[in-house]
C-alpha positions as CSV (number, residue, x, y, z in Angstrom):
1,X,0.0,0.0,0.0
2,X,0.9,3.5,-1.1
3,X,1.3,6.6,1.3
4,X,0.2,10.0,0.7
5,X,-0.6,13.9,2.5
6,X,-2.4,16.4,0.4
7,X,-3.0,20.2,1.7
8,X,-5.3,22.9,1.0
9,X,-5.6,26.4,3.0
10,X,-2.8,29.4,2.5
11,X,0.3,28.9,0.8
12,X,2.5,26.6,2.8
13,X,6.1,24.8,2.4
14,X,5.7,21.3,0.7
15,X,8.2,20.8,3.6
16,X,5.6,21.0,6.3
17,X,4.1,17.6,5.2
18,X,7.0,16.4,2.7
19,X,10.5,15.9,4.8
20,X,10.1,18.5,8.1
21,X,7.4,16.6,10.5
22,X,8.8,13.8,12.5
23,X,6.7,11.0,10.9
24,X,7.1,13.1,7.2
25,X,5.7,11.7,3.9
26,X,9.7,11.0,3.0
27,X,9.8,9.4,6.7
28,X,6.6,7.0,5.9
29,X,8.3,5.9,2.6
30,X,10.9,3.7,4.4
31,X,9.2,3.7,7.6
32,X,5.1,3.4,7.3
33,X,3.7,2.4,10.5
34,X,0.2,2.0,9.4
35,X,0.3,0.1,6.2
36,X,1.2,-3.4,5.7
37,X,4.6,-2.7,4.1
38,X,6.6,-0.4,5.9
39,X,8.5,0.4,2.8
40,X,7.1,2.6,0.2
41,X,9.7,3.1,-2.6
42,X,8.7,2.2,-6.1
43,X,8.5,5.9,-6.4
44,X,7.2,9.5,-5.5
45,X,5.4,12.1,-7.2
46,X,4.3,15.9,-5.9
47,X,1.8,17.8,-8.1
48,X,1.2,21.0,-6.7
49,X,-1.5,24.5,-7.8
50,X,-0.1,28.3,-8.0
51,X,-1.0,31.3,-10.4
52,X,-1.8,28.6,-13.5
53,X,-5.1,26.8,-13.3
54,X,-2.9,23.5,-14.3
55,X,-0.8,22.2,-11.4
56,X,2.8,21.3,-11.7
57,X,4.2,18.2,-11.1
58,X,7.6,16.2,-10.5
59,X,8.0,12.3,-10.0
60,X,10.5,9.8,-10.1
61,X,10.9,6.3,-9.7
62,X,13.7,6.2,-7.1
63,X,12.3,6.0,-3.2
64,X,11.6,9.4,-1.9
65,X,14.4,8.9,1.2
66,X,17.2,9.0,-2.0
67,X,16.0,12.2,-3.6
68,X,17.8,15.0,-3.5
69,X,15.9,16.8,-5.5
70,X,12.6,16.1,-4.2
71,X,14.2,17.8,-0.2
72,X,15.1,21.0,-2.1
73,X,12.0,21.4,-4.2
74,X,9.7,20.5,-1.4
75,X,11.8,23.5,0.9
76,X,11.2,26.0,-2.2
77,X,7.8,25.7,-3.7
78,X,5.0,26.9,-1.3
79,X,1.5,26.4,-2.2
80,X,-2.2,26.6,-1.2
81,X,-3.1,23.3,-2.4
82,X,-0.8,20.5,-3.0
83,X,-0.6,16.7,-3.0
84,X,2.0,14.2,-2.5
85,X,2.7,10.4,-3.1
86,X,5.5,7.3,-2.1
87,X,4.0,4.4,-3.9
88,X,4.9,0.9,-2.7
89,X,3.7,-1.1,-5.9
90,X,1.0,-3.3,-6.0
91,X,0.1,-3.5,-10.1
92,X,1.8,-2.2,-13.0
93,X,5.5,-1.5,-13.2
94,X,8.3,0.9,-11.2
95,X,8.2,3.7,-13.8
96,X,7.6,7.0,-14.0
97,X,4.5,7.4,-15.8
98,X,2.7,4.6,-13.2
99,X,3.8,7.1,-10.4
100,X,1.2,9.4,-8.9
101,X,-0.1,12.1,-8.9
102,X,-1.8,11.6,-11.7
103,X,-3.0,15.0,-13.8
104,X,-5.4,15.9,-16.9
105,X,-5.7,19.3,-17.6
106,X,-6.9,21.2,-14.1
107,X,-6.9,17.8,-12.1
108,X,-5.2,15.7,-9.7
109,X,-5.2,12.4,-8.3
110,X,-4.0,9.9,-6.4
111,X,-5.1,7.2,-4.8
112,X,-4.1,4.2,-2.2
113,X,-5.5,0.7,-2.7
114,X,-6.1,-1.6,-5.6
115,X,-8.8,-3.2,-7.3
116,X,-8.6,-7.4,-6.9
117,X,-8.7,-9.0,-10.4
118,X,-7.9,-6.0,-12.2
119,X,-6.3,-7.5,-15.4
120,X,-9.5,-9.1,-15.7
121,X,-11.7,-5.6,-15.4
122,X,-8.8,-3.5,-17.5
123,X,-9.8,-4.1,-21.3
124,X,-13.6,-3.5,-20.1
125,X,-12.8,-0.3,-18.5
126,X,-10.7,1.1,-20.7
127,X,-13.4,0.8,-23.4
128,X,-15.5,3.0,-21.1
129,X,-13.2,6.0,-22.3
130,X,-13.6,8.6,-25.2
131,X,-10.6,8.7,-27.6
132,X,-9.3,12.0,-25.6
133,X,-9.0,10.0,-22.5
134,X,-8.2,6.6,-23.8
135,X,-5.2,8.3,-25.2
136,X,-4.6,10.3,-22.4
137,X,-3.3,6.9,-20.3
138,X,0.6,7.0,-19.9
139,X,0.4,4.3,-17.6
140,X,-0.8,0.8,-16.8
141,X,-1.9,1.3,-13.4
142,X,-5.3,0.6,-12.1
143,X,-5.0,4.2,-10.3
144,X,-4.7,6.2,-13.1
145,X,-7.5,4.3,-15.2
146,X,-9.8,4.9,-12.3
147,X,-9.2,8.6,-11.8
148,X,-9.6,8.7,-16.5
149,X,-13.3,7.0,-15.8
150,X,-14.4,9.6,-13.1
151,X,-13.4,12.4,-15.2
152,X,-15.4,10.4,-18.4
153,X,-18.7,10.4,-15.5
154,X,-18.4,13.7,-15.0
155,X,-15.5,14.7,-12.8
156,X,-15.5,18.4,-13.7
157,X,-19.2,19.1,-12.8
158,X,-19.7,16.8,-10.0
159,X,-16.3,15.6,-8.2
160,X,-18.0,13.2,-5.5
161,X,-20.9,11.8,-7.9
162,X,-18.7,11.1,-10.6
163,X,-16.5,9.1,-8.2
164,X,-19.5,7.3,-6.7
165,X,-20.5,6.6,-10.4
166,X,-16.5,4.8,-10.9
167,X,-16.7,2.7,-8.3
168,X,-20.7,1.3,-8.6
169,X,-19.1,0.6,-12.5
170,X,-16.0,-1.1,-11.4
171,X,-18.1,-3.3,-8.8
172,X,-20.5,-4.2,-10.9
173,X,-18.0,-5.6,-14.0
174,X,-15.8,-7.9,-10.7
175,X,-19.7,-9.1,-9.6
176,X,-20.5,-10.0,-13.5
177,X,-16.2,-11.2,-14.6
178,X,-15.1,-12.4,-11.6
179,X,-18.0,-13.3,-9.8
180,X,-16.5,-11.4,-6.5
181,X,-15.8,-7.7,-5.6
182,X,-12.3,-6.4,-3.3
183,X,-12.0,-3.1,-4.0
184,X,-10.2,-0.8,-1.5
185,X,-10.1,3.0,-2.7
186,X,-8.5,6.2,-0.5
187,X,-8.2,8.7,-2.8
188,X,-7.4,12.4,-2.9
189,X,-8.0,14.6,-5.9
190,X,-8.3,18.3,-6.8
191,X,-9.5,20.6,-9.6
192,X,-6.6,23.6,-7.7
193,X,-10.2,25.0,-5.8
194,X,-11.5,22.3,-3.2
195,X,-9.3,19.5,-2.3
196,X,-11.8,16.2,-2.3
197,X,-10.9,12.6,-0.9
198,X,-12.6,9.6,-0.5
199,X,-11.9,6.6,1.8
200,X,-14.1,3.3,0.7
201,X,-13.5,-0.6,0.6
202,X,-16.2,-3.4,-0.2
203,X,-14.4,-5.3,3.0
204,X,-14.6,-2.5,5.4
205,X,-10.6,-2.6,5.3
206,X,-10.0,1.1,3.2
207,X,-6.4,2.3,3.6
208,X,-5.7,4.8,6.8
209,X,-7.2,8.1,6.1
210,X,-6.2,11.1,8.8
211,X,-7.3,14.9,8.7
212,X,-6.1,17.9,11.1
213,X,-5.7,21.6,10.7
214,X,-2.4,22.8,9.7
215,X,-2.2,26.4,9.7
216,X,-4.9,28.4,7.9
217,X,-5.6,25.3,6.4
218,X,-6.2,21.3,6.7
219,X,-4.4,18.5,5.5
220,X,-5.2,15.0,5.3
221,X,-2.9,12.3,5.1
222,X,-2.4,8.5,5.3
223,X,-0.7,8.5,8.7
224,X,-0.5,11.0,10.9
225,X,2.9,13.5,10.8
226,X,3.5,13.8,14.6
227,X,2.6,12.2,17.8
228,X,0.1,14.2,19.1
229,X,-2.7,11.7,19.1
230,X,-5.8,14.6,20.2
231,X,-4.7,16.6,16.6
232,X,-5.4,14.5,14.4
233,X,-9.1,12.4,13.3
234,X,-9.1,9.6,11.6
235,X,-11.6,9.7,8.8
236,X,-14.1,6.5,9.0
237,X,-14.8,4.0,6.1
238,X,-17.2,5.1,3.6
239,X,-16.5,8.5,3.6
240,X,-16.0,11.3,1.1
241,X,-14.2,14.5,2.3
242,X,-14.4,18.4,0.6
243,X,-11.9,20.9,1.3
244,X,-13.2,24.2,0.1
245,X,-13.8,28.1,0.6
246,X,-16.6,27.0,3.0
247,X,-14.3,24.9,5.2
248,X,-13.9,21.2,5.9
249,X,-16.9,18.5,5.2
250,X,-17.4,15.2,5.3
251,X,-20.3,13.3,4.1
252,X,-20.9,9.9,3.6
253,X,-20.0,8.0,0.4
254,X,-21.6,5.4,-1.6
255,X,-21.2,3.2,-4.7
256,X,-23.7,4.1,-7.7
257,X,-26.8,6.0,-6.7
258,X,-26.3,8.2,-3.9
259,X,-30.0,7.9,-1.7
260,X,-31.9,11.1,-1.1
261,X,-31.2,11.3,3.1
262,X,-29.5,13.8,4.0
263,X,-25.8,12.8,4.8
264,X,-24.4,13.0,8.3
265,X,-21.7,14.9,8.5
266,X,-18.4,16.0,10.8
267,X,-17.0,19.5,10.8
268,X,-13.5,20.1,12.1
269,X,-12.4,22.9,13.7
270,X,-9.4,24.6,13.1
């Protein structure tokens, strides 16, 4: 399982998440101690927003800890909205283009977890795509083809529902190919406005999702940074989160058809 902190509030140092806290991003790629691999180093990736509506982006396939590069950016660049990645393979090859984030035009993603049976469930959802988005694919990881059929169900109007509409599509082809659905899906994404995440599994078992204020802003993450146990709040199974101008939400999440109750939701204060 991969590892991964994303940001949005005032412009802040990719350091503050990246290589400064104690338990950092770069820390957790050698040294997870809520995954089931501590090591995390087929590759890193940051993708991060500033005065052009299309984020930049640098990744590598060496591990994070044996980056230079990736210290001294992350000391440099400050941003109000950036996400960041150490991938610990689980499907598809240690090269750069399978290394997240993952962008397509204004967006971001990048994800944690894996889809059981996917070579089965590739050629199926690939065929889902337009020819812009079929041909956007660099890579051959189930990630990235997940994050090109949310934008084809309508990512850029409606970033949650779109999602919901993915994964109800990807269970439904394991039920009807395979005969059996494992999916497992923690996800952040972004459009450089709101910062969105989403933290799902069929088994209950979704990767480690943590949020806490940082700053003027929050941050969520897959462990938390420090040891301070009361700042941070673990974000529960079946959950989608939005980061935005009107604060921090979350709300539950659902496969396919989201039902007309209103959600619950939890506000965190700053």
């Amino acid at each position: 399982m991969c590892r991964w902190a994303a940001y949005r509030g005032d412009p802040l140092y990719l350091e503050e998440l990246v290589s400064s806290p104690a338990h950092s991003l770069i820390e957790q790629s050698h040294c997870a101690t809520r995954a089931k691999t501590a090591t995390n180093g087929d590759g890193f990736g940051i993708a991060w927003y500033g005065d052009r509506p299309e984020p930049g982006r640098y990744r590598d396939i060496l591990p994070a800890w044996s980056d230079c590069n990736l210290k001294s950016l992350a000391r440099q660049i400050r941003s109000p909205l950036f996400l960041a990645h150490v991938r610990a393979a689980t499907g598809g090859g240690t090269r750069r283009d399978n290394c997240h984030p993952f962008t397509h035009g204004i967006w971001s993603f990048m994800h944690n977890g894996q889809i059981s049976g996917f070579e089965r469930l590739r050629r199926p959802m690939e065929a889902m795509l337009d020819d812009e988005l079929f041909n956007a694919r660099g890579g051959t990881t189930d990630s990235e083809l997940m994050f090109l059929l949310a934008l084809q169900f309508g990512l850029r109007e409606a970033p949650i529902a779109a999602m919901a509409e993915m994964v109800g599509v990807v269970e439904d082809l394991a039920e009807n190919l395979i005969g059996s659905i494992l999916l497992r899906f923690t996800a952040a994404f972004s459009d450089g406005n709101a910062l969105y995440a989403i933290r799902y599994a069929t088994d209950r078992k979704a990767p480690t999702l943590y949020a806490s204020p940082v700053g003027a802003g929050y941050c969520l993450v897959s462990e938390p940074l420090n040891d301070d146990g009361d700042a941070w709040a673990e974000i529960p199974n079946g959950s989608a989160v939005t980061i935005g101008k009107n604060g921090f939400d979350v709300a539950d999440f659902r496969p396919e058809k989201r039902s007309g109750a209103k959600p619950q939701r939890v506000a965190i204060s700053a």
